[in-house]
C-alpha positions in Angstrom: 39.9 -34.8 -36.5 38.2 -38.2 -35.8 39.4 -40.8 -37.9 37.9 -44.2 -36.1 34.3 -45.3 -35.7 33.6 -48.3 -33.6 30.8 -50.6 -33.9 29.7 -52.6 -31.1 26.6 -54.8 -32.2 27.0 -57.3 -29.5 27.9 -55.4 -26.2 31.2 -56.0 -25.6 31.9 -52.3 -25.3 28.4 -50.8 -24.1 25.6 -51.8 -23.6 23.8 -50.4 -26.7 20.5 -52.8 -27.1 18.0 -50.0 -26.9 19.7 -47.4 -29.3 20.1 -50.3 -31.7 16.4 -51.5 -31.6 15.7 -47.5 -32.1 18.5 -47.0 -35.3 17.0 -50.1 -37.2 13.3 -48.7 -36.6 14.1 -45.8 -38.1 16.0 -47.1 -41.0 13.0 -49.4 -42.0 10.2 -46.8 -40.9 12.3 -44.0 -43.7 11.9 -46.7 -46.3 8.1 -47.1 -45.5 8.7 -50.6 -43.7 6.6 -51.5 -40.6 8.6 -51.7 -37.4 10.2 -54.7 -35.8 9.4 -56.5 -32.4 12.0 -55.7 -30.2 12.8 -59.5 -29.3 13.0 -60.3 -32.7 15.9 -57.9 -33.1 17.6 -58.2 -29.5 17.3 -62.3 -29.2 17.1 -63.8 -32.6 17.0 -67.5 -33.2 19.8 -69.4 -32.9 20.3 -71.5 -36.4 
């Protein structure tokens, strides 16, 4: 049995840009939200 999950939001692992730019559009379009641009989600602004 598994007992580990690994995230890897910034690539350090794999890189997983695309699957996450897919994941978060689904998450917003099952709660009726419009989708997101993906440079908005891949290179955000640096505060």
């Amino acid at each position: 049995m598994r007992k580990l999950i690994i995230f890897d939001l910034d690539g350090t692992l794999l890189c997983t840009h695309r699957h996450l730019y897919y994941a978060i559009n689904r998450a917003l379009a099952s709660i009726s939200l419009p989708p997101v641009a993906q440079e908005t989600i891949l290179h955000p602004a640096v505060l």
